[in-house]
Every structure is written in C-alpha cells, then in structure tokens.
DOTORLO-773827 format. One record per residue (C-alpha): residue number from 1; residue in three letters; x, y, z. Coordinates in nm, 4 decimals, decimal comma, always signed. Example, Ala and Ser with C-alpha at 12.3 -4.5 7.8 and 13.67 -1.06 7.14 Angstrom:
  lumpa  guvo        xx        yy        zz
      1   Ala   +1,2300   -0,4500   +0,7800
      2   Ser   +1,3670   -0,1060   +0,7140
This chain:
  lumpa  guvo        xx        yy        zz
      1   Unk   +3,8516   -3,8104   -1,3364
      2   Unk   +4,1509   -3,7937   -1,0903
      3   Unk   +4,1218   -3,9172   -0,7449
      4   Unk   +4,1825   -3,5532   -0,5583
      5   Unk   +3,9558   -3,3735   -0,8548
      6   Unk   +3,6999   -3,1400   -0,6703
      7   Unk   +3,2749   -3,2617   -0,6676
      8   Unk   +3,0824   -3,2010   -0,9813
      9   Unk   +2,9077   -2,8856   -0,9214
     10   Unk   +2,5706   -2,8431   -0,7956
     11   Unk   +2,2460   -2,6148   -0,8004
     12   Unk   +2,3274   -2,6111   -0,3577
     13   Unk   +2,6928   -2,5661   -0,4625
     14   Unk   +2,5830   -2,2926   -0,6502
     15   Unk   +2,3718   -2,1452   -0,3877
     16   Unk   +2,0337   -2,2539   -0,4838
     17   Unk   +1,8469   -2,5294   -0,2068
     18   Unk   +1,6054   -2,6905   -0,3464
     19   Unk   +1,4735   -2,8395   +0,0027
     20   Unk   +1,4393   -2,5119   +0,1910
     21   Unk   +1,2138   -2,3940   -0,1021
     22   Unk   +1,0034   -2,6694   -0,0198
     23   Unk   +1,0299   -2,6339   +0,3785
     24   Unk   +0,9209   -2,2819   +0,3213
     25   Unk   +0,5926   -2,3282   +0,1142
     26   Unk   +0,4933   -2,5654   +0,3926
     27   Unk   +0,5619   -2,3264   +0,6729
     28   Unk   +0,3681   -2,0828   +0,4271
     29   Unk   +0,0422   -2,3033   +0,3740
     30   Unk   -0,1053   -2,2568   +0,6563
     31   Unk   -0,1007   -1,8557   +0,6468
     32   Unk   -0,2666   -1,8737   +0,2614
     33   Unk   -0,4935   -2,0807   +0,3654
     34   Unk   -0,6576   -1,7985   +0,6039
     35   Unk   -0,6940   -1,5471   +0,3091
     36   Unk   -0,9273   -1,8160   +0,0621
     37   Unk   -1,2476   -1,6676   -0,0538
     38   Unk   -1,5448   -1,9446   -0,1677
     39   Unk   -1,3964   -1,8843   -0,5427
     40   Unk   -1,0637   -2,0062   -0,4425
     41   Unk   -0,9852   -2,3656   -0,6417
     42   Unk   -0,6959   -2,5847   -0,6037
     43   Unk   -0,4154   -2,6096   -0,3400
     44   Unk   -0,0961   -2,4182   -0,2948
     45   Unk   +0,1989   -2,5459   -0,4801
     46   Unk   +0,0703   -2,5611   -0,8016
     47   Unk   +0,2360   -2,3850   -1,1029
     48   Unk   -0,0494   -2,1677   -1,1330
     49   Unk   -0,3150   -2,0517   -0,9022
     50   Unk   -0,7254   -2,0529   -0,9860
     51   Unk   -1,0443   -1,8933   -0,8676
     52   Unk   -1,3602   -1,9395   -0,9911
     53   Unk   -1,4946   -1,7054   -1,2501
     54   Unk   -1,8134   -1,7661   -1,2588
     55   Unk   -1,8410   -1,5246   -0,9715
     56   Unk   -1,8634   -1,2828   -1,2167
     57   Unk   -2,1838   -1,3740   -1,3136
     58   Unk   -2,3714   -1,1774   -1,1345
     59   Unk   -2,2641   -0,8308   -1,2745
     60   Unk   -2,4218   -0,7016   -1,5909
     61   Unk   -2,0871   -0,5776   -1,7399
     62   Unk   -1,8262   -0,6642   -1,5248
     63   Unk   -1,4533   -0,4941   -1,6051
     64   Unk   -1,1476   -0,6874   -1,4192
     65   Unk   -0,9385   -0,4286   -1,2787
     66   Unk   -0,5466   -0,5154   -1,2147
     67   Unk   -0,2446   -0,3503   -0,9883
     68   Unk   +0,0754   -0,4220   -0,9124
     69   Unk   +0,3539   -0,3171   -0,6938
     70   Unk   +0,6195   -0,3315   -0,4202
     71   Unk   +0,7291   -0,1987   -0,0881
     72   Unk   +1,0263   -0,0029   -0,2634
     73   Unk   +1,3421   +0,0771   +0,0359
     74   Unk   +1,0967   +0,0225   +0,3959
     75   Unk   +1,2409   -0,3739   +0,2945
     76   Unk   +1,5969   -0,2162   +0,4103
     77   Unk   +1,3951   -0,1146   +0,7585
     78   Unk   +1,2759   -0,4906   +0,8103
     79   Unk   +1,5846   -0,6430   +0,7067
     80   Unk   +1,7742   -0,4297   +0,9771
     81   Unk   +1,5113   -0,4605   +1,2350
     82   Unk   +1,4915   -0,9070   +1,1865
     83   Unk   +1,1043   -0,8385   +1,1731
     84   Unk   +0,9496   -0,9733   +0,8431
     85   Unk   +0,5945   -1,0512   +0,9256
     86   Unk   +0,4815   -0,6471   +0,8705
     87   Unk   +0,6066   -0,6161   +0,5466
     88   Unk   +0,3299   -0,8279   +0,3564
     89   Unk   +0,0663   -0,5688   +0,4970
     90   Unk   +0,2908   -0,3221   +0,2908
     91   Unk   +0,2686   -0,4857   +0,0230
     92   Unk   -0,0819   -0,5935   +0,0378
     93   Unk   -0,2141   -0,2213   +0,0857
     94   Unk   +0,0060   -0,0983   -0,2241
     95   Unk   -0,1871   -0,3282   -0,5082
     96   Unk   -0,5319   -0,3174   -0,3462
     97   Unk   -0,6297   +0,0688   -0,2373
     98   Unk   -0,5010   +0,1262   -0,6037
     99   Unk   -0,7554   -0,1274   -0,7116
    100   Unk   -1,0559   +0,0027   -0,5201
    101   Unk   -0,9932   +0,3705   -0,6397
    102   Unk   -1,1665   +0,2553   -0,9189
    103   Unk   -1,4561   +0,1312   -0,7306
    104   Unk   -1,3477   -0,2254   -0,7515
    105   Unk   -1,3867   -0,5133   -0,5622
    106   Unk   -1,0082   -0,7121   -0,4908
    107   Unk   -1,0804   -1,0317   -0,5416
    108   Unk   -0,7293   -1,2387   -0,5548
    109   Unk   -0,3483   -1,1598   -0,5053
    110   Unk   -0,0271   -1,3360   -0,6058
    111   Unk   +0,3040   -1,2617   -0,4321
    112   Unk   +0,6952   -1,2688   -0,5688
    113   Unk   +0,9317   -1,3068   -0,2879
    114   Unk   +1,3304   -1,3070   -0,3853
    115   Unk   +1,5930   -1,3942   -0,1877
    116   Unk   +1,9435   -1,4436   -0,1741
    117   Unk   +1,8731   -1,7279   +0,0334
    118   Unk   +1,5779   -1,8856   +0,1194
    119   Unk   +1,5254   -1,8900   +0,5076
    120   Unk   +1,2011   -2,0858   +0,5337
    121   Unk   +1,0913   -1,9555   +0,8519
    122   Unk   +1,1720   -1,5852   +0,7455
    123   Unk   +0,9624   -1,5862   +0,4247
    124   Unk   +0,6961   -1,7812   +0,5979
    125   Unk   +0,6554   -1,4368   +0,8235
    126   Unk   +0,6762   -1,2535   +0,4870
    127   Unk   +0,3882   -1,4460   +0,3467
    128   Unk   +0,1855   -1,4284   +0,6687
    129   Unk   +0,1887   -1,0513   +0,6577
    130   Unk   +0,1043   -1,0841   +0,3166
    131   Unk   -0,1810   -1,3180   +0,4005
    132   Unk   -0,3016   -1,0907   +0,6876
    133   Unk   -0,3039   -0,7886   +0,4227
    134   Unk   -0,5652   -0,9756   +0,2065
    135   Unk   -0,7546   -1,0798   +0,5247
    136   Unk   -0,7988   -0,6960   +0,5788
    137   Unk   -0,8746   -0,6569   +0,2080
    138   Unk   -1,1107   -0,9063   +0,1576
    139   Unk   -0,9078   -1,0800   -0,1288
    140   Unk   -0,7819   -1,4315   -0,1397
    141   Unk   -0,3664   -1,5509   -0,1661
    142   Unk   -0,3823   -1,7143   -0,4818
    143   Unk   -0,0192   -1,8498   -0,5337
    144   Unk   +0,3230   -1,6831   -0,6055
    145   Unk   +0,6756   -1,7414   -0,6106
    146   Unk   +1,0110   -1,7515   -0,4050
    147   Unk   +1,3076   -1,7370   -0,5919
    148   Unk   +1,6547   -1,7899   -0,4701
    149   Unk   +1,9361   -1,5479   -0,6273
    150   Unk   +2,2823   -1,5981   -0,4700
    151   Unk   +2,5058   -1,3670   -0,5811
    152   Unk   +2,2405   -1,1098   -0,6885
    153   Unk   +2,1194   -1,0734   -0,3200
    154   Unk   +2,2714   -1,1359   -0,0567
    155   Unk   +2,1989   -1,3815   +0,2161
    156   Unk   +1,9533   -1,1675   +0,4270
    157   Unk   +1,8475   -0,9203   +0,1654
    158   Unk   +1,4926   -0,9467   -0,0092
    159   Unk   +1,2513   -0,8311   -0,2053
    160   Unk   +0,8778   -0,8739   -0,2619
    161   Unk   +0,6370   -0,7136   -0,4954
    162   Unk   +0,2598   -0,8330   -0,5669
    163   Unk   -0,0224   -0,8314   -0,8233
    164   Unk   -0,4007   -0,7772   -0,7366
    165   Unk   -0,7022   -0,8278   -0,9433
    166   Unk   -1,0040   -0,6952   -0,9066
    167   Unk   -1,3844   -0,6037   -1,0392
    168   Unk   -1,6365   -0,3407   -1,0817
    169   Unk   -1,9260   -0,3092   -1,2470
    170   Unk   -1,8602   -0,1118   -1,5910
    171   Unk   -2,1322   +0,1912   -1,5069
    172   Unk   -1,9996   +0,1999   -1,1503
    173   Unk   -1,6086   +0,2929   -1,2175
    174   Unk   -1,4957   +0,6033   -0,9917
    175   Unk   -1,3030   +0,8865   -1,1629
    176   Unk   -1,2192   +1,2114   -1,2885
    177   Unk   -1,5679   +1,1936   -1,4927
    178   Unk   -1,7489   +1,2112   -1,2140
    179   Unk   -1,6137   +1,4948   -1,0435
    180   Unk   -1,8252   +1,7753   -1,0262
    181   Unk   -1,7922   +2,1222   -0,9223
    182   Unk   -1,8806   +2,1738   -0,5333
    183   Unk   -1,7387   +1,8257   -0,4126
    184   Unk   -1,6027   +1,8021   -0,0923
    185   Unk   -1,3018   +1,6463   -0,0670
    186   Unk   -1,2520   +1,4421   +0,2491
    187   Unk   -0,9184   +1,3083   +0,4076
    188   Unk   -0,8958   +0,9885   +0,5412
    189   Unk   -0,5993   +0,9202   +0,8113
    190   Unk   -0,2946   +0,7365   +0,7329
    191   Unk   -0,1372   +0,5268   +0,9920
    192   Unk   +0,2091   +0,6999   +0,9433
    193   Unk   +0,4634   +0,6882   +0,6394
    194   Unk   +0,2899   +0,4213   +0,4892
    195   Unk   +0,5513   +0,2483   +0,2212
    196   Unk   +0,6052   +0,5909   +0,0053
    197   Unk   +0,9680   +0,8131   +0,0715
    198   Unk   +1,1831   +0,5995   +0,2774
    199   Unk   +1,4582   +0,6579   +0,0414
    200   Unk   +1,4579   +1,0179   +0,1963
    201   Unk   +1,3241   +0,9294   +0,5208
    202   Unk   +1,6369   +0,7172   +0,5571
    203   Unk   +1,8826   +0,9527   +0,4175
    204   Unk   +1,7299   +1,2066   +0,6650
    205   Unk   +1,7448   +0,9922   +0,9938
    206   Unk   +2,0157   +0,7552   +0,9367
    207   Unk   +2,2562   +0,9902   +0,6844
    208   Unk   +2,2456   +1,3055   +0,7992
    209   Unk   +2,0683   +1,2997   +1,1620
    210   Unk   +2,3031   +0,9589   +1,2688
    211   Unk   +1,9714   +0,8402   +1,4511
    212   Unk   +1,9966   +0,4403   +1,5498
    213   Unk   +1,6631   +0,2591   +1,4827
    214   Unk   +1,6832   +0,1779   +1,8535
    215   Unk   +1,6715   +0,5021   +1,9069
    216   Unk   +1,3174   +0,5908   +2,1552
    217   Unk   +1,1568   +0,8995   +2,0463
    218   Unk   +0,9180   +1,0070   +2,2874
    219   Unk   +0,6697   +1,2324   +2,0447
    220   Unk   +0,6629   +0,8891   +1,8428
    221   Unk   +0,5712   +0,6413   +2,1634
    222   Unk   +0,8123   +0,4189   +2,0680
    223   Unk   +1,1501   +0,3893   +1,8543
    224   Unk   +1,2444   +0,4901   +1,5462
    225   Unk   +1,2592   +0,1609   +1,3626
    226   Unk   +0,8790   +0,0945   +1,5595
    227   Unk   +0,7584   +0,4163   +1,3552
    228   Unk   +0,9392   +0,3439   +1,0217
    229   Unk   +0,7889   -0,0081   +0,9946
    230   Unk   +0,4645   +0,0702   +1,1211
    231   Unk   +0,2430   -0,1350   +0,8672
    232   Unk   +0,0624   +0,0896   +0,5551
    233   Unk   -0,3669   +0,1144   +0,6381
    234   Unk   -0,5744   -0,1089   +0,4449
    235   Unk   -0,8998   +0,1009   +0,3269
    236   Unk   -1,0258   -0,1466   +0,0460
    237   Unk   -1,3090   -0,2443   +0,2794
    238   Unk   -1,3841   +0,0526   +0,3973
    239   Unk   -1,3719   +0,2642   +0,0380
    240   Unk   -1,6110   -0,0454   -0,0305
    241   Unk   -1,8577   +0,0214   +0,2934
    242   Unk   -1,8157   +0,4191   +0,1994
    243   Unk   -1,9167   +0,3644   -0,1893
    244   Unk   -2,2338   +0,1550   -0,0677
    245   Unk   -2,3104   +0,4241   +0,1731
    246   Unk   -2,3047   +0,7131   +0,0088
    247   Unk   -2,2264   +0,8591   -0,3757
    248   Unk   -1,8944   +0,8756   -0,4254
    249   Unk   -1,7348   +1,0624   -0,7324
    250   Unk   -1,3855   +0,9419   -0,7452
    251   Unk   -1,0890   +0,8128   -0,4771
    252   Unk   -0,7337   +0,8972   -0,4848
    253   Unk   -0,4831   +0,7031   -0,3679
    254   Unk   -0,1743   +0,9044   -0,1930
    255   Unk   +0,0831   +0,6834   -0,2545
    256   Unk   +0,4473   +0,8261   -0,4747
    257   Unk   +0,4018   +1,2133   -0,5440
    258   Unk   +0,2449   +1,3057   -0,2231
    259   Unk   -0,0682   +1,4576   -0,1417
    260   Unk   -0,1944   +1,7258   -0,4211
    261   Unk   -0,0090   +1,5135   -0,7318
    262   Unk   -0,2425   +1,2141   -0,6415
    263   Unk   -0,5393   +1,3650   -0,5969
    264   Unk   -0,5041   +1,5680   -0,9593
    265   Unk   -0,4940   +1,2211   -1,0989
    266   Unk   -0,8728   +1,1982   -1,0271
    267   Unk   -0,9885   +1,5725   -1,1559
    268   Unk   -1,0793   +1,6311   -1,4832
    269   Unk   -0,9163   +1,9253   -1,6941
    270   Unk   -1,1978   +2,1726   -1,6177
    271   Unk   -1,1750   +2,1431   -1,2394
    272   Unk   -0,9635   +2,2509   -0,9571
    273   Unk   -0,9326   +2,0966   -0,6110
    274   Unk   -0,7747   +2,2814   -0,3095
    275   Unk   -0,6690   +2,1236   +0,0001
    276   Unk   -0,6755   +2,3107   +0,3432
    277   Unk   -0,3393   +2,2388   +0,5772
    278   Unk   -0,5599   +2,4101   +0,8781
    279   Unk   -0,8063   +2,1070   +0,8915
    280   Unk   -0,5553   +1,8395   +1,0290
    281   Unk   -0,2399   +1,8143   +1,2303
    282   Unk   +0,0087   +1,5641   +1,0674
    283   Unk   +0,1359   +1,2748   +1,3038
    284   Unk   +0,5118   +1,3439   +1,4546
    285   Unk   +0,7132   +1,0845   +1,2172
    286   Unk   +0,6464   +1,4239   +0,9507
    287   Unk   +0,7757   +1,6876   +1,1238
    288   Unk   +1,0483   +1,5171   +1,2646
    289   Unk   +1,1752   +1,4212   +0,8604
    290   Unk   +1,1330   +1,8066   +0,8079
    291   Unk   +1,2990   +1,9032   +1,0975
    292   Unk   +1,6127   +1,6392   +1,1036
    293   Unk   +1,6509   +1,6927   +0,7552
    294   Unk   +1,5809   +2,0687   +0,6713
    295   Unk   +1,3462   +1,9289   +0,4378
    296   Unk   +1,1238   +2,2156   +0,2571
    297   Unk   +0,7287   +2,1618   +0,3345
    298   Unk   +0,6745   +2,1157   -0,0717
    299   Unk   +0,9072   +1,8874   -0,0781
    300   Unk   +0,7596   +1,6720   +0,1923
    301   Unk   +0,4103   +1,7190   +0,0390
    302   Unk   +0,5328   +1,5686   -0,2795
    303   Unk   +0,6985   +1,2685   -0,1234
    304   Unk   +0,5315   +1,1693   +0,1864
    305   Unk   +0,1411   +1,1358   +0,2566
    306   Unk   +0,1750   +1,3852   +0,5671
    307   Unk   -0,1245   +1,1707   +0,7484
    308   Unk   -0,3547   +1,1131   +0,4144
    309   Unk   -0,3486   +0,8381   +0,2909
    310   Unk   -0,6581   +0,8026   +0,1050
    311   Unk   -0,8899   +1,1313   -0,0491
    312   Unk   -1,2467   +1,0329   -0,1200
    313   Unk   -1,4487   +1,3360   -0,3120
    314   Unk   -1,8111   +1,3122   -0,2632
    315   Unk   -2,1368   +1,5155   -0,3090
    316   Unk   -2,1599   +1,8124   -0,0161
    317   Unk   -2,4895   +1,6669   +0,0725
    318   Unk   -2,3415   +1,3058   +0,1495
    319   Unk   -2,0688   +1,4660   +0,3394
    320   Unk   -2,2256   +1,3591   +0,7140
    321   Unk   -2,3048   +1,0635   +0,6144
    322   Unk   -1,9841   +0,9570   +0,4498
    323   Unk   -1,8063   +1,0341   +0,7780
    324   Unk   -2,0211   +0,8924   +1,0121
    325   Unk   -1,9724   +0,5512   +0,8032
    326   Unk   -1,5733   +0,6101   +0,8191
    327   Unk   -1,5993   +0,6676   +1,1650
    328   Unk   -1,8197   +0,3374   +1,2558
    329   Unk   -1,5669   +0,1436   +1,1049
    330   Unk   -1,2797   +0,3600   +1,2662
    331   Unk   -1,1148   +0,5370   +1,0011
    332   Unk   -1,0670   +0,8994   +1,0793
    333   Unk   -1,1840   +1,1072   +0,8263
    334   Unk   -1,2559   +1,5406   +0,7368
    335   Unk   -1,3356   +1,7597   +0,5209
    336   Unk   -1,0174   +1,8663   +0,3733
    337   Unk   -1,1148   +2,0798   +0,0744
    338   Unk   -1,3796   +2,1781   -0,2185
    339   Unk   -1,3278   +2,0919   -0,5884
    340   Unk   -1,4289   +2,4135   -0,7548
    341   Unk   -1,4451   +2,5291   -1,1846
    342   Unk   -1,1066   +2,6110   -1,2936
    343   Unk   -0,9674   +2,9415   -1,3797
    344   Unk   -0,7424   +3,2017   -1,3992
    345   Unk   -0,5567   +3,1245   -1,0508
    346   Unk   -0,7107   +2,8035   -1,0597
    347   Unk   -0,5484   +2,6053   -1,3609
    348   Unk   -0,7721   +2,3176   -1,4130
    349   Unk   -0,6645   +1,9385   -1,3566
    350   Unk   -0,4592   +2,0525   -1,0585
    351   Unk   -0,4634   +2,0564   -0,6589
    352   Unk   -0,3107   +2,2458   -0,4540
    353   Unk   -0,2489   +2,2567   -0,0731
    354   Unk   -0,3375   +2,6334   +0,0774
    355   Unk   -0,2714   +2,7646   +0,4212
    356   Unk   -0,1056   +2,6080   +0,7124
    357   Unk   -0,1717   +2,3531   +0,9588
    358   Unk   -0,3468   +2,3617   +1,2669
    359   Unk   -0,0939   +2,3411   +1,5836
C-alpha cells in the first residue's frame, strides 16, 4: 500500500451509518413504548418482536387475521412539506380498518421505514405517528425496521409500509355471507383524501393547476399541503364499539377503487347495493380535484373516497341504534343506501352510486 493510496472503503463511505441507526431507535423508544398492550413481551431492539399468545385463550375458535400496506405517493406531500410525524397515522389506518372489516380485533403492528439516509430525528417523527396510529387503534408497536439505501433513495426521500395482525372469533367474521336483502347501508365520514389517489390529486394540483402547497384555499380553511396531508381516520375502535352495539353484516373498507368497487367486495353474487349521492355533501378537497383537473365524477368515484371512508351494512331495524353509537363516539355517519335481490338492472355482486349530491 502506497503512501498517497486513498482509505479502505467503508459501510459510512458507502453511505450506510451505522450510529445514526442506533441514535434513531433511541429517539424512537420512547414513542413505542406508548402503543404496548399487557401482551407486549420484550424490549425494542430486538431482532424480532413478541406478544403473548396466550391471549388467545379466551376465544373458542380464534382465526388471526393479517394486513399489510403503505401510504403509496402522500410520502412525496410530507417530504415536500418537512412534516413527518402525520404520516405514521397513514400508515397505521391502511393495515388496521382492513383488519377490522373482518370483525377483528388489531392486536400488534410492525413498521418498515427506508431511507436514503437515516435522519434520526426525522424517522423518530415517522415512528411517533406510527405509534399514535396504534394508540387510536388499540394495537401495540411491536418492532420493525429502518433501512438505509444510498443510492436507491435519495437523502430526504422515504418510504414506509406496515403489517397488522389481528383476531376474531371464527363464527363472528363479517362478510359478503351475511348480507341480506333489505340492509341499510350506512356511510361513515372520512376526514378528507385519506392516503388513496394522490398520484392524480398531485398531477391535478401541482401538474396541470401549478398550485404551490403554500397555497391558502379558503373553502379548505387552510393550505393546500394542510389538506393533502391531513392524517387518514382511524375507525378500528369504533367498527369495534359499532359491532358490540348492534348486528352488523359486513364492513367495507374504501380505500384504492373508490366508493362502489369497495363496497361490492362485501356483497355476495345474488345481491345488489345502491348508493344515494343526495344523502351527503362531499368535503371541498373533492370538488376542487374535479374542478382543477376536469376530472369526470366516475372517475373520481373510482379513485378517491369522496368523504366515505368506511360503509358498515346493517339490519334496518339496528339502523338508529348503530348511528347513535357512531355519533357518541363522534364519527359522522347516514344512511347512504339499501342492499336489495339482484336482477335484471340490478346485476348482482355490484354497487352502484345513483343520483346526485345534495348542494
């Protein structure tokens, strides 16, 4: 080895440190630590996370239920905007309301957080979002991962996905079986765009409309980036409170495919489901897509959630007091539609959206 030859190479060289890993799952600890449950078992760090099983005890034939998934392109919003500690709700809301549309109970989450370089602080605010999503869930932060990819990413850019598992007793599972004809079908509110779309909500507003996300838009309250990262609604606890209240035939998630797409999912192939536009108004963020963009209505309705976020179909004769339990726990909720038999107009396993909304 010559005197003026360059330093071996390194993993830092490289791009990869080692020490701000470490920095960060310190900073994180504290944030996991809010979302443990009384079957959470060993400490943070390890290379695999626990939780006591024997919880399960107490069902006569329980069936683990498991979902996972990501914030998909509303990253690119929180990456522009420097705010991180939203995100996690995001991502939080995505695994579990697909869990409890079964009926089941989340009971633990583990994250995957990649970087192109690890920023303690930053991913600490990723993982506190994520730990305040399972706070509002009910589930514990089990463990996950950061992983540092220079050269893949770059040094700001991010992404995060998640994996939920939950439970539900095997004679209690929600779905299409259940469905009957005559169910109401009521709408619970979203909180905006949730984490669904963004790819054309930010081809609308930023592509062809040139808006900044600084930009104040006064039917929003706020500014645009405000609206576009306005964290996804949580309903795990309150599908939960809604199922113990009342019967409850099946829940549909509206997440990818919009509003009548999601709800078929949950109607067997003998039924029909309509949806009524005249019994809501959807928030501003929807119209404005539509209007910025020329979007077409049925092409919003099968990308965006259009202020549903969550259908739950139930019995007519639980209808009052399914909505007086949404509404104790502050979820707006209304009867949206009727599942009726299939037939000639009607094909069966489908939904469709009729009429317009109110004004």
């Amino acid at each position: 080895m010559t005197e003026n030859a360059p330093p071996g190479a390194s993993y830092a060289a490289a791009g990869v440190d080692i020490q701000a890993g470490e920095t960060a799952v310190e900073l994180m600890k504290k944030w996991v630590a809010t979302t443990q449950r009384p079957e959470s078992m060993g400490a943070l760090g390890g290379f695999a996370g626990l939780f006591d099983a024997s919880a399960l005890l107490r069902y006569r034939r329980p069936l683990l239920a498991s979902a996972t998934d990501g914030v998909g392109t509303k990253l690119v919003i929180a990456q522009r905007m420097d705010v991180h500690d939203t995100i996690g709700q995001d991502l939080v809301a995505m695994v579990v309301d697909d869990l409890v549309v079964c009926g089941a109970e989340p009971l633990f989450m583990t994250d995957y957080i990649c970087v192109g370089k690890v920023r303690p602080e930053r991913v600490a605010r990723i993982v506190k979002g994520i730990a305040e999503g399972c706070v509002l869930a009910g589930c514990a932060l089990v463990g996950g991962e950061t992983a540092e990819h220079p050269g893949l990413l770059g040094p700001d850019e991010y992404d995060v996905a998640g994996a939920g598992t939950g439970v539900v007793e095997a004679d209690l599972v929600l779905g299409a079986e259940r469905v009957r004809p005559g169910d109401a079908v009521l709408a619970l509110a979203s909180s905006g765009l949730h984490s669904n779309g963004y790819s054309l909500v930010r081809h609308v507003f930023f592509d062809r409309a040139g808006w900044s996300l600084e930009r104040h838009v006064p039917e929003f309250g706020g500014t645009l980036g405000e609206e576009l990262l306005r964290p996804t609604r949580i309903y795990t606890l309150d599908c939960l409170a809604l199922i113990g209240a009342v019967e409850v035939h099946a829940l549909a998630h509206v997440t990818g495919g919009g509003l009548a797409a999601n709800l078929a999912r949950v109607l067997p192939p003998e039924l029909h489901a309509t949806v009524d536009r005249a019994t809501w108004t959807p928030p501003p963020v929807f119209g404005a897509v539509g209007a910025a963009g020329r979007v077409a209505r049925e092409e919003l309705e099968r990308t965006l959630n259009m202020g549903i976020g969550m259908f739950a179909l139930v019995p007519q004769d639980a209808v009052p007091a399914a909505l007086a339990t949404l509404a104790d726990r502050g979820v707006p909720a209304w009867v949206a539609g009727e599942v009726t038999e299939a037939g000639a107009d009607r094909p069966g396993g489908t939904a469709v959206l009729t009429g317009d909304h109110a004004v």
